[in-house]
Backbone bond lengths (Angstrom), bond angles and torsions (degrees), N, CA, C in turn:
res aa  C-N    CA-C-N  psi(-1)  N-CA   C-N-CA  omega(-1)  CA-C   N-CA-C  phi
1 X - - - 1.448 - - 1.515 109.36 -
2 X 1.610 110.78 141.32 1.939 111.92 179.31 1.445 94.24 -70.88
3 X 1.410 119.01 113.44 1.714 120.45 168.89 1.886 74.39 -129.87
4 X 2.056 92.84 153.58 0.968 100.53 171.59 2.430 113.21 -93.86
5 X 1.218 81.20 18.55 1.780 88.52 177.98 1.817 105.03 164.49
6 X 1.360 90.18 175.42 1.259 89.34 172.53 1.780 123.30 -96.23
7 X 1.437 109.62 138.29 1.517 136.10 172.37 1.107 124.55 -135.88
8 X 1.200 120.17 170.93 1.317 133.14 -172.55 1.543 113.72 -85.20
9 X 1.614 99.89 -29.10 1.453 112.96 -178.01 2.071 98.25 -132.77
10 X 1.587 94.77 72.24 1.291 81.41 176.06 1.390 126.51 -67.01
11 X 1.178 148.15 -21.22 1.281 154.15 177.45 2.155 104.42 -58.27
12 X 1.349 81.92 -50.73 2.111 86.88 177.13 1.423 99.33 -67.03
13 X 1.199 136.16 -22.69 1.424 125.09 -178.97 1.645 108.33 -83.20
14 X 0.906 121.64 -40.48 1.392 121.98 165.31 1.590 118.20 -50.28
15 X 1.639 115.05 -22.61 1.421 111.99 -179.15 1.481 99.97 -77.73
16 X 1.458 125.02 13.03 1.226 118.26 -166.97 1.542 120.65 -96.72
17 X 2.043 98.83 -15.96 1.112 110.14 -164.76 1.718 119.88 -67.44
18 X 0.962 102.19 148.78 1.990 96.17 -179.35 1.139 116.02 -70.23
19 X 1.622 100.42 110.26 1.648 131.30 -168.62 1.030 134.76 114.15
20 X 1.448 101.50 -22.54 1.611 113.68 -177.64 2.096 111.71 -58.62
21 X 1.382 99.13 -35.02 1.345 102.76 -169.30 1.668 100.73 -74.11
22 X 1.197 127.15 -27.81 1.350 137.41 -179.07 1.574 94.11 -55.04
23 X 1.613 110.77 -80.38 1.365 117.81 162.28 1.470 144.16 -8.04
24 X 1.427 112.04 -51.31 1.126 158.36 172.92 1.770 101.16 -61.94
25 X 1.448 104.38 -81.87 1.633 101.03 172.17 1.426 126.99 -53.21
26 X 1.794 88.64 -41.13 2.092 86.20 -167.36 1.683 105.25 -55.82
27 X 1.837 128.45 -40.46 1.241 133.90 -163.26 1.580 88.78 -71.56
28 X 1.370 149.83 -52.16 0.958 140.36 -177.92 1.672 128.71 -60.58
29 X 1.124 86.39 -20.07 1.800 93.77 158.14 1.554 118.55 -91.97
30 X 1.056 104.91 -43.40 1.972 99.11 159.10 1.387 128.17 -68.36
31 X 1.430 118.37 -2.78 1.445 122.02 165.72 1.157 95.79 -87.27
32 X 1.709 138.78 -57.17 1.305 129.55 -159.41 1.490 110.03 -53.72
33 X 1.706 96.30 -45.17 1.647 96.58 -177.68 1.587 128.37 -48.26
34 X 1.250 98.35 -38.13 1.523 109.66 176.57 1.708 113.17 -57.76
35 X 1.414 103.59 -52.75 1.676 116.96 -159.57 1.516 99.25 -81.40
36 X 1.594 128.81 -4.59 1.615 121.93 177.84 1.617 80.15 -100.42
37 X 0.758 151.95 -29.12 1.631 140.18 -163.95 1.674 96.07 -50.03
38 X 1.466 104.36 128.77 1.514 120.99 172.47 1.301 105.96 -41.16
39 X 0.948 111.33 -67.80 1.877 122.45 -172.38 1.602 128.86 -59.78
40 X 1.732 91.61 -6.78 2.006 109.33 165.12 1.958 101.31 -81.23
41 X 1.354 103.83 -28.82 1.566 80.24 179.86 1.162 113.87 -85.26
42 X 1.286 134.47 -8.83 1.290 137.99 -164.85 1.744 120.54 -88.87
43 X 1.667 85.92 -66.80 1.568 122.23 170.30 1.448 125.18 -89.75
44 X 1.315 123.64 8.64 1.541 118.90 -171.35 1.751 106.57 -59.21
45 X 0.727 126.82 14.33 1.942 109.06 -165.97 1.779 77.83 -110.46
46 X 1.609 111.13 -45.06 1.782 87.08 175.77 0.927 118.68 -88.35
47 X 1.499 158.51 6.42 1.476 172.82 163.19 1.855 89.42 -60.13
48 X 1.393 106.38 -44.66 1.952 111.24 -166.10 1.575 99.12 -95.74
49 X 1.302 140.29 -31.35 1.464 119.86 154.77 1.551 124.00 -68.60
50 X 1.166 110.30 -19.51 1.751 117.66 -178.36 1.501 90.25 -78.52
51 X 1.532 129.03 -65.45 0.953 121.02 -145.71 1.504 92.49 -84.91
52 X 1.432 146.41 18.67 1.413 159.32 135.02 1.466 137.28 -70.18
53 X 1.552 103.87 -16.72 1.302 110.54 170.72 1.338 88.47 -109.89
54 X 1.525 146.18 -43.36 1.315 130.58 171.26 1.711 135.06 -28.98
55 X 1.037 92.63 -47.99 1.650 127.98 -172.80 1.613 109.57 -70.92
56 X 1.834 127.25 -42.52 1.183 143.16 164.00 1.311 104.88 -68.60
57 X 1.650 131.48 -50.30 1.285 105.92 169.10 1.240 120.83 -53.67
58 X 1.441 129.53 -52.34 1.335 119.39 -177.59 1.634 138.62 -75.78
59 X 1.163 88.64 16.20 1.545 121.85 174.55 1.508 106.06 -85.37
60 X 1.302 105.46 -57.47 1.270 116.04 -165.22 1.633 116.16 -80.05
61 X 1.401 106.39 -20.40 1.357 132.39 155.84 1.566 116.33 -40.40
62 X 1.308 102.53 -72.04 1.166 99.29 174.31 1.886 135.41 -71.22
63 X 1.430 89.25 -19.93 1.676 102.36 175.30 2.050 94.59 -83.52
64 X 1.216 119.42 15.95 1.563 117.74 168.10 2.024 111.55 83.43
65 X 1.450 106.33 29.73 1.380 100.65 153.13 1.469 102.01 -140.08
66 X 1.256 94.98 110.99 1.420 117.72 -174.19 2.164 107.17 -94.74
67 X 1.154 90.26 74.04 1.871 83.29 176.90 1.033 100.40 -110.41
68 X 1.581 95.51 157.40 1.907 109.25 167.83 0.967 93.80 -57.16
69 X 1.961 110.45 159.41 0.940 116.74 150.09 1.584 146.17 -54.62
70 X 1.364 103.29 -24.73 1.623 102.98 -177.52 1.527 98.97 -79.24
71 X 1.425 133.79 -20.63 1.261 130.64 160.06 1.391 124.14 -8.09
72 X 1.611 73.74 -72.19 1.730 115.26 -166.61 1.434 102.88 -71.78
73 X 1.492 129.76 -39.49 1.467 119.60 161.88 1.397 120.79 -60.04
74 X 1.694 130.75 -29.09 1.119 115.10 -151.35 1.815 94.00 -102.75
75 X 1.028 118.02 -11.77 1.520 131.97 -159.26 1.647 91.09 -82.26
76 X 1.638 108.50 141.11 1.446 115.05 178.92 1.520 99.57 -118.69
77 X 1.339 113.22 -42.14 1.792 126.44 -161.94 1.499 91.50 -88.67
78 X 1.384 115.88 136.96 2.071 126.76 170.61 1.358 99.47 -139.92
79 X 1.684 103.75 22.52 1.731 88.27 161.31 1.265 121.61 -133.12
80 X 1.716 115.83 54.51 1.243 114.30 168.23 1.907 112.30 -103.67
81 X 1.017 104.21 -89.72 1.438 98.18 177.88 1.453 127.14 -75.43
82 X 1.076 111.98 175.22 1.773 125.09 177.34 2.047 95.30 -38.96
83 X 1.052 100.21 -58.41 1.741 108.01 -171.74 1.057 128.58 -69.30
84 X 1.646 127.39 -18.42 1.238 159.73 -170.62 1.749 95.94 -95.61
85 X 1.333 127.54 -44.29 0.975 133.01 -166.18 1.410 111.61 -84.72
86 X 1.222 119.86 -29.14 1.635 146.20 -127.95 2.098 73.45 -106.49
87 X 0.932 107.86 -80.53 1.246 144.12 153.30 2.257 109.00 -5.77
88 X 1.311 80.92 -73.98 1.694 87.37 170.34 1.650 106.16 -66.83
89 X 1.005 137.36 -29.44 1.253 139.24 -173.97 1.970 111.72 -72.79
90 X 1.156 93.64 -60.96 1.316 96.49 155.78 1.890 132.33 -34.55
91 X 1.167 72.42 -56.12 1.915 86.93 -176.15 2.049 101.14 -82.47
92 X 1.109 112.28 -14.13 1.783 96.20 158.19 0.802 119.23 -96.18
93 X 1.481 119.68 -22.69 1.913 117.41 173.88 1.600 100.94 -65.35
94 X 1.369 124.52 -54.32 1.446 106.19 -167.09 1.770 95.22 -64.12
95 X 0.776 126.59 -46.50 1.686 117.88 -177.84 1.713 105.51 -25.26
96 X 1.510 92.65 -79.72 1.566 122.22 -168.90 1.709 100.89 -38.96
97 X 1.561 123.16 -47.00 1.451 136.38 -151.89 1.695 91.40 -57.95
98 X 1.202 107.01 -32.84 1.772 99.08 -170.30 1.356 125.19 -84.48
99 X 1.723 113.10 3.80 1.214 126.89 -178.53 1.528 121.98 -106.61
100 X 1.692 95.71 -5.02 1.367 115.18 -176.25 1.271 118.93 -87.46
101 X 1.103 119.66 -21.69 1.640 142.40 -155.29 1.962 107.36 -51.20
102 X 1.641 100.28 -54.99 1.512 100.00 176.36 1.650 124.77 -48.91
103 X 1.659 92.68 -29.28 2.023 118.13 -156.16 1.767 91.47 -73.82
104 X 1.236 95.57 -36.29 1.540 95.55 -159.17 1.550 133.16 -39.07
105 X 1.591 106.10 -61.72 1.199 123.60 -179.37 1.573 112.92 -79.58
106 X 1.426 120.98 3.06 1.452 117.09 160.35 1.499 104.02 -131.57
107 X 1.389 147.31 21.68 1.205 125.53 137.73 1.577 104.66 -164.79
108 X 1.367 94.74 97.79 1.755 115.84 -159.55 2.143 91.29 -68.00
109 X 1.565 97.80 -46.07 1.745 96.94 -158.07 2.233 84.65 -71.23
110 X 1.001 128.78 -2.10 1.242 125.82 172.99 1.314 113.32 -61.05
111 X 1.456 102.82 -71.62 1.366 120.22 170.99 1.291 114.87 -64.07
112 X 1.143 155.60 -41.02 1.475 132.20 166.97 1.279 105.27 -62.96
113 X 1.108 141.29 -34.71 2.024 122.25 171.99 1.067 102.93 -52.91
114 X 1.519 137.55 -76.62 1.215 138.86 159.42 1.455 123.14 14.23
115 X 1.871 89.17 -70.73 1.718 94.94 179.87 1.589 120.18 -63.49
116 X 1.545 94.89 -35.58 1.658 108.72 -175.21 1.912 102.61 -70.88
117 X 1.097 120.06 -20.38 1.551 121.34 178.44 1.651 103.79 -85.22
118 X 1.192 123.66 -17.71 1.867 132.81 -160.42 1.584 83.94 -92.17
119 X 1.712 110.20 -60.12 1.812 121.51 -159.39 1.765 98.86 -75.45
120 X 0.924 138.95 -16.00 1.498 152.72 -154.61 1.786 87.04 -95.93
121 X 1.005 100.13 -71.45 1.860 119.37 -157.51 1.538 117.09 56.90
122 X 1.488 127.60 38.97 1.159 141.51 -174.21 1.194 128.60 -143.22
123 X 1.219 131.11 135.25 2.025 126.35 -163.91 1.743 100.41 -95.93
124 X 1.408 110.35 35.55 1.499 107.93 178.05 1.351 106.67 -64.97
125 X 1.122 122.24 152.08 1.679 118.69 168.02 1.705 126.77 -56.20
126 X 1.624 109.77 -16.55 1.506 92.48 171.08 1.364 123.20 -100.87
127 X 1.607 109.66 -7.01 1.139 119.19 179.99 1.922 103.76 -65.15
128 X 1.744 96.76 159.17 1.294 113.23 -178.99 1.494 110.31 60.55
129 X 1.316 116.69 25.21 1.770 118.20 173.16 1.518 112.59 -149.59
130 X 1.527 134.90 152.01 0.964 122.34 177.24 2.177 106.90 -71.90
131 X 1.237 105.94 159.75 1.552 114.09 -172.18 1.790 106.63 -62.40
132 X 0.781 113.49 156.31 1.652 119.73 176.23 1.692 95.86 -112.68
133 X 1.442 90.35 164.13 1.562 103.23 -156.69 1.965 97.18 -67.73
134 X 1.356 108.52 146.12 1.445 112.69 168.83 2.040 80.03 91.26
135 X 1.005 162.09 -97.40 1.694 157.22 -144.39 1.361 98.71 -22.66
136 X 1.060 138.05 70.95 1.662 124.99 146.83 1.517 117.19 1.55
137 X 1.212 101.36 134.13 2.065 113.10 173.76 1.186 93.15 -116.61
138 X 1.831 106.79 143.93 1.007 123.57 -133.33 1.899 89.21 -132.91
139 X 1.198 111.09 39.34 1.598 121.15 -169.18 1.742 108.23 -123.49
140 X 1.330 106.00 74.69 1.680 107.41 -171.08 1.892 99.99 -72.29
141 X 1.093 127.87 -30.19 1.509 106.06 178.58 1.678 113.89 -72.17
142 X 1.038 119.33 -13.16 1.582 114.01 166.32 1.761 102.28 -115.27
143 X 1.984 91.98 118.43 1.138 108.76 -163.63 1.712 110.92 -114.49
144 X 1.551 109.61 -0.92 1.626 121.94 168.49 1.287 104.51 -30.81
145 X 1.550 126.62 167.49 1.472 121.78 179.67 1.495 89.03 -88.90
146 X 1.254 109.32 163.53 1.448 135.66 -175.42 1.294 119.15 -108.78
147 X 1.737 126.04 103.93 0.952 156.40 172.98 1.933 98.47 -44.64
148 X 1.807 99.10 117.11 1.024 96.77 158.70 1.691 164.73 -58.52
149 X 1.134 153.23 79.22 1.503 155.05 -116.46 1.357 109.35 -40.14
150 X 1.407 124.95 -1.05 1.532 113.81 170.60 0.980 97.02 -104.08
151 X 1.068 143.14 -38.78 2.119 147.86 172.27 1.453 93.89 -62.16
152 X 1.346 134.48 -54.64 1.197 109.59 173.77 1.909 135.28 -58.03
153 X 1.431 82.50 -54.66 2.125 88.60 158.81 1.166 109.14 -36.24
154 X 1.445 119.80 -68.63 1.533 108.36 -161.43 1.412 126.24 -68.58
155 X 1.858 120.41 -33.05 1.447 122.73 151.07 1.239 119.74 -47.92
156 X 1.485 114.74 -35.82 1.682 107.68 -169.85 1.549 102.01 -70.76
157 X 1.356 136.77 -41.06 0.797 163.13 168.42 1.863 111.63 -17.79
158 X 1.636 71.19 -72.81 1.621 92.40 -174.11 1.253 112.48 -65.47
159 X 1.597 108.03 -32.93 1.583 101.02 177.18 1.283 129.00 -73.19
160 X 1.886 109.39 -18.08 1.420 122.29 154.07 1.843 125.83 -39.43
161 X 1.238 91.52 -55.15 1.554 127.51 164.34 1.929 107.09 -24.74
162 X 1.338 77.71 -76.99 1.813 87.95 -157.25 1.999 87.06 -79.07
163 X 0.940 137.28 -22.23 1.722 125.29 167.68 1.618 103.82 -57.38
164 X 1.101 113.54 -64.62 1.501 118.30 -163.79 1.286 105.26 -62.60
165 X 1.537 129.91 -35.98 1.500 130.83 -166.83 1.807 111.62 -81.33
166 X 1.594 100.28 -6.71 1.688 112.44 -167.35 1.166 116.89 60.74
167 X 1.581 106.08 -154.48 1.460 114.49 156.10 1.739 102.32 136.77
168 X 1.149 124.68 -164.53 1.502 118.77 -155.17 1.690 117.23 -108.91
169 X 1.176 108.79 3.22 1.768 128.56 147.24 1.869 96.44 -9.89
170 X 1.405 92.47 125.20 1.447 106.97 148.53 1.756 116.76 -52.25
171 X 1.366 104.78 141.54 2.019 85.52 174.75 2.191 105.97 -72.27
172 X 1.177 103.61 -25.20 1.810 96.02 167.21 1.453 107.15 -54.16
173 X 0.969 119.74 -68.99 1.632 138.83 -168.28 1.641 99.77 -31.85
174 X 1.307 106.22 -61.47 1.651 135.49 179.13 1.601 107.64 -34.40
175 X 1.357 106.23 -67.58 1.300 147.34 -155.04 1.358 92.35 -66.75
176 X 1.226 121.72 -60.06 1.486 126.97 -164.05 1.420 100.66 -89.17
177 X 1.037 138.57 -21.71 1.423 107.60 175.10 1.418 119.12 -95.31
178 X 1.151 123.79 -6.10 1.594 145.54 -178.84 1.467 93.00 -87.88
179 X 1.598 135.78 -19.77 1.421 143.11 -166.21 1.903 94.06 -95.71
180 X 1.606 99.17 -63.42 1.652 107.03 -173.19 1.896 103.91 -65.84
181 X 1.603 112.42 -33.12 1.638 86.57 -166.15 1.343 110.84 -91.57
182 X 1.636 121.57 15.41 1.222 112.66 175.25 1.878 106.13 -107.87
183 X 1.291 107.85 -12.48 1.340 108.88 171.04 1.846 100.84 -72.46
184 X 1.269 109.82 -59.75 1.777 107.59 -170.07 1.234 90.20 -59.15
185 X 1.746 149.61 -34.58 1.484 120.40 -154.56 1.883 99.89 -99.90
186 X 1.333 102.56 -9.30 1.530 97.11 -167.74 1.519 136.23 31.68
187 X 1.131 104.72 54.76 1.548 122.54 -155.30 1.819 109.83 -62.01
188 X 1.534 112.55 -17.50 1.338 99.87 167.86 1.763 132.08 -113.17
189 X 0.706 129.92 -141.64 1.887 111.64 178.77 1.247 101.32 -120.70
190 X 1.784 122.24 16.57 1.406 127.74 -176.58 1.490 111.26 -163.13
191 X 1.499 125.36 165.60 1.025 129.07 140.24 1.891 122.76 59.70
192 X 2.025 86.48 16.97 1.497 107.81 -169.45 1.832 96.02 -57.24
193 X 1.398 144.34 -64.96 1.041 152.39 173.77 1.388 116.90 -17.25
194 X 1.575 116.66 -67.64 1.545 131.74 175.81 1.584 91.47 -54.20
195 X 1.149 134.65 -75.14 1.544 144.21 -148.18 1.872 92.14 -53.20
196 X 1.213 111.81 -46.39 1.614 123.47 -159.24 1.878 92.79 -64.71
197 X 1.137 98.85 -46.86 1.461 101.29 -163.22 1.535 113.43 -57.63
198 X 1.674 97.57 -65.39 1.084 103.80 155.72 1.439 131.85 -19.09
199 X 1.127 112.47 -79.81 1.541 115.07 179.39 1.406 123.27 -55.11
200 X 1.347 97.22 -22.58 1.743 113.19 166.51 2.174 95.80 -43.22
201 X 1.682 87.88 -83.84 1.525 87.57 -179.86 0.929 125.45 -37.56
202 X 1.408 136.59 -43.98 1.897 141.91 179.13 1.474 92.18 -35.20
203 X 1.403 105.54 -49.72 2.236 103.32 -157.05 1.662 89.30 -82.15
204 X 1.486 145.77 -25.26 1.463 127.98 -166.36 1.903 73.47 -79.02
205 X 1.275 107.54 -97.90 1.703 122.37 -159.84 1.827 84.99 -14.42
206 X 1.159 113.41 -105.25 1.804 119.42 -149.42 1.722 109.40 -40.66
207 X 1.491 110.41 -8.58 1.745 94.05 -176.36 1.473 100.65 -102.82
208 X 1.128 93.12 24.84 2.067 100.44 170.99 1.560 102.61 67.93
209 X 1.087 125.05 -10.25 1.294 116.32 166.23 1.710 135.90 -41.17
210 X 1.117 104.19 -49.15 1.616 118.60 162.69 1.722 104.87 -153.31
211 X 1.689 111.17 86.91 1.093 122.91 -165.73 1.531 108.00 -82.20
212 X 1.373 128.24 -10.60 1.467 129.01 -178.72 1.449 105.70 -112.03
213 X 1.460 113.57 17.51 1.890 118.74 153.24 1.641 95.31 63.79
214 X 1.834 120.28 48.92 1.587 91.56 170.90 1.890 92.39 -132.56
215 X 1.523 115.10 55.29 1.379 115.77 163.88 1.740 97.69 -126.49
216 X 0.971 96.46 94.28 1.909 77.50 -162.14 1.984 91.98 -88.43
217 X 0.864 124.21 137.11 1.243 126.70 -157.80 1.689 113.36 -106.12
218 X 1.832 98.78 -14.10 1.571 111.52 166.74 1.276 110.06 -87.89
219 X 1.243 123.43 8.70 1.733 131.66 169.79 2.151 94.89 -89.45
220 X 1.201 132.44 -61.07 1.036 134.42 152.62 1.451 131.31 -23.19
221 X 1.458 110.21 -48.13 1.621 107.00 -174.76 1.357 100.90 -71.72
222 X 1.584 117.65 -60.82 1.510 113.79 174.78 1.248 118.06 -45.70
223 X 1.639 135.35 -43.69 1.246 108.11 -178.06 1.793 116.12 -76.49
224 X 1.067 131.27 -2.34 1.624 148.19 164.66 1.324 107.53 -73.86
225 X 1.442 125.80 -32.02 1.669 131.30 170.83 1.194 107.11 87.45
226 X 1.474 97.51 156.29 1.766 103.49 -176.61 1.216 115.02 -75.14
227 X 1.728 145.75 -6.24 0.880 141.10 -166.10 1.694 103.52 -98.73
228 X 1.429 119.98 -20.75 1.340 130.16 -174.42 1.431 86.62 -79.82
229 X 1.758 106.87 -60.30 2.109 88.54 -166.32 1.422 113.35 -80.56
230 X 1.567 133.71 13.55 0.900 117.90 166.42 1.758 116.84 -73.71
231 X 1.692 87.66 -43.19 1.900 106.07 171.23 1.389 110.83 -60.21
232 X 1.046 129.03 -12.76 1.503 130.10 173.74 1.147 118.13 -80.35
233 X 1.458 102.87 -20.58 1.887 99.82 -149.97 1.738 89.84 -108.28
234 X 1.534 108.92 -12.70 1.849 122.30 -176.75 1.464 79.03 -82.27
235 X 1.082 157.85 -52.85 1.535 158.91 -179.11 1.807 101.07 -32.18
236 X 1.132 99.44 -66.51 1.546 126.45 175.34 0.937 98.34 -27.26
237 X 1.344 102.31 -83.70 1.471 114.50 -153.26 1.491 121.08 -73.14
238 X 1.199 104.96 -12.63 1.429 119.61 166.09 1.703 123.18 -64.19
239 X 1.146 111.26 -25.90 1.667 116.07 147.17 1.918 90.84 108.10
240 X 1.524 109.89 -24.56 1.527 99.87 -149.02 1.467 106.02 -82.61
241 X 1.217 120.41 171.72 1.654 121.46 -154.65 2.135 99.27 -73.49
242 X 1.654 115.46 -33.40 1.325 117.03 -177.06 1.453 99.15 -81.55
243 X 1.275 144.11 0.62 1.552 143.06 173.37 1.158 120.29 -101.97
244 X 1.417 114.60 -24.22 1.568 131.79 161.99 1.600 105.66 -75.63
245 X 1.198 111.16 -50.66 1.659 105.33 174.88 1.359 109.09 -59.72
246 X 1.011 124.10 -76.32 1.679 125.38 171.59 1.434 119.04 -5.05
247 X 1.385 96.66 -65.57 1.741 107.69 172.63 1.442 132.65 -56.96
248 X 1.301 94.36 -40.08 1.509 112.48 175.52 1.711 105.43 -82.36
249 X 1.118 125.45 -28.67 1.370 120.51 169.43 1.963 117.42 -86.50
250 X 1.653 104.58 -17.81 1.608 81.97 153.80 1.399 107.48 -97.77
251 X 0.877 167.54 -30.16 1.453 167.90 171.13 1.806 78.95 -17.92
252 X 1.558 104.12 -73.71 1.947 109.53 -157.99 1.478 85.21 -43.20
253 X 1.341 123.33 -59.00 1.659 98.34 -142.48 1.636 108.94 -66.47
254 X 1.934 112.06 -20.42 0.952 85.33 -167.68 1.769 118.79 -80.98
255 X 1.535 113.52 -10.19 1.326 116.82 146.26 1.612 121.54 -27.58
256 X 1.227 105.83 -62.07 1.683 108.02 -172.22 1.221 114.65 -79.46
257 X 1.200 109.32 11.43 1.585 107.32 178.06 1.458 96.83 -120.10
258 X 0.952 113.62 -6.41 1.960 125.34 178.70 2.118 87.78 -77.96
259 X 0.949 86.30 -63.62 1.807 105.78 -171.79 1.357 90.99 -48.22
260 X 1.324 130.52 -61.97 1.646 124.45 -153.43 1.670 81.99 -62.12
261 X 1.042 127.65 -66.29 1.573 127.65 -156.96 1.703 115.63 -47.73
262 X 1.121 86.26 -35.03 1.645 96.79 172.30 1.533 120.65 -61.73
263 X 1.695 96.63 -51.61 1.398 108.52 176.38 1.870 109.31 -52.83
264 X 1.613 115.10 -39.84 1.015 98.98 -154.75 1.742 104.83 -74.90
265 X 1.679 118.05 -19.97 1.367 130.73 167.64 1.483 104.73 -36.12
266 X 1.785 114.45 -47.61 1.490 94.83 -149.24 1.671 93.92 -99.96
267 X 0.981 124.10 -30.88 1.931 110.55 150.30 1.333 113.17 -30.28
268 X 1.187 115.21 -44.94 1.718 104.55 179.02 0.955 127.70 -72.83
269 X 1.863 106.99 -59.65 1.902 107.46 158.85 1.842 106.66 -33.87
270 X 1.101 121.51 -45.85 1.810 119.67 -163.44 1.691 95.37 -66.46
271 X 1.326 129.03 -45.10 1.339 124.01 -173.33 1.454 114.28 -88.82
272 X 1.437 103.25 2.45 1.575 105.35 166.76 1.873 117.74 87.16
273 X 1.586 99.04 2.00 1.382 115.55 -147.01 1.786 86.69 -91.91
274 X 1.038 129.62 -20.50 1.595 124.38 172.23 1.749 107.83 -148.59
């Protein structure tokens, strides 16, 4: 895992980095904004499917199916092409993500097989397990070098480690590095991106941060573009204390840009306009 040293609570030491706390507040003021909106006490159950099919498109966006949204509403079949599929995968992980929530904080490598068996949709033998050494990953838009399956075990491991043990981590802080160390470790032979994201949300929703799922934060990365979070995530992986901040400070925005989108849903429900 990118820690800038060793602690007891490495994740809270990372809230230490310069900016992160900036980060940290600004996303927490774009969650509040959302959750005082008149139309969250009223309407929140559709504010959390809107902001659920939002969030899968831009998931899937970045894993390379880029459709409009009304696409993605009007479309029933996700099993014809590479994009169609790419696409359906997306839209069962955010399903699945809200059923995971209890699993999480006592068996994190549980729940990512899970996700990787939901995003997979296939009884192949590598699906629902992390890859064994020599299995090819099957994720051509993330082109970082690829951490070998015993370097990966033991990070995945560790990152099991520091979830289950808690500790006083911002839920951004949380969020984003459980987001960046499963993209650099790519722990399955597919569909590492969707799975990452996903689990991103598990840590916003369950750390009470935005517990009714309407900052969707894969609505954010896509509108920031894949070339920004790819440079973000080379930040990451770069280990150093300004590449870890970086990352962890677009992760926030793309939270607050999850939140603005939401907000602009419930202006509309209020004007009657959707």
């Amino acid at each position: 895992m990118s820690t800038t040293g060793a602690s007891a609570d490495p994740l809270a030491a990372l809230a230490s980095l310069p900016g992160v706390a900036d980060s940290v507040e600004s996303v927490r003021k774009a969650v509040d904004r959302v959750y005082g909106h008149r139309v969250m006490r009223r309407r929140s159950n559709e504010i959390t499917s809107e902001a659920a099919l939002r969030g899968a498109r831009g998931s899937a966006a970045l894993a390379g199916a880029d459709w409009a949204l009304e696409e993605v509403r009007r479309r029933t079949d996700f099993s014809g092409d590479d994009e169609a599929r790419t696409m359906g995968a997306a839209l069962r992980l955010t399903a699945e993500a809200g059923q995971l929530l209890s699993i999480w904080r006592q068996s994190p490598l549980r729940v990512l097989a899970r996700l990787h068996l939901v995003a997979a949709a296939d009884k192949a033998e590598q699906v629902g397990r992390p890859r064994k050494e020599g299995e090819p990953v099957d994720e051509p838009l993330l082109t970082l070098e690829l951490p070998g399956a015993a370097e990966m075990h033991g990070r995945l491991d560790g990152l099991a480690e520091v979830i289950i043990a808690g500790g006083s981590a911002p839920a951004l802080v949380t969020a984003a590095i459980v987001h960046g160390e499963l993209l650099a470790l790519r722990p399955f032979v597919s569909h590492n991106g969707l799975v990452a994201r996903a689990a991103e949300r598990i840590v916003l929703v369950g750390s009470g941060l935005d517990p009714k799922s309407v900052c969707p934060a894969e609505v954010g990365y896509a509108e920031l573009g894949r070339e920004a979070y790819l440079s973000a995530l080379e930040g990451y992986v770069s280990g150093t204390p300004e590449g870890v901040a970086a990352w962890i400070a677009h992760c926030g925005r793309a939270v607050e840009l999850g939140a603005r989108e939401s907000t602009a849903v419930c202006e509309a429900l209020q004007r009657g306009a959707a």
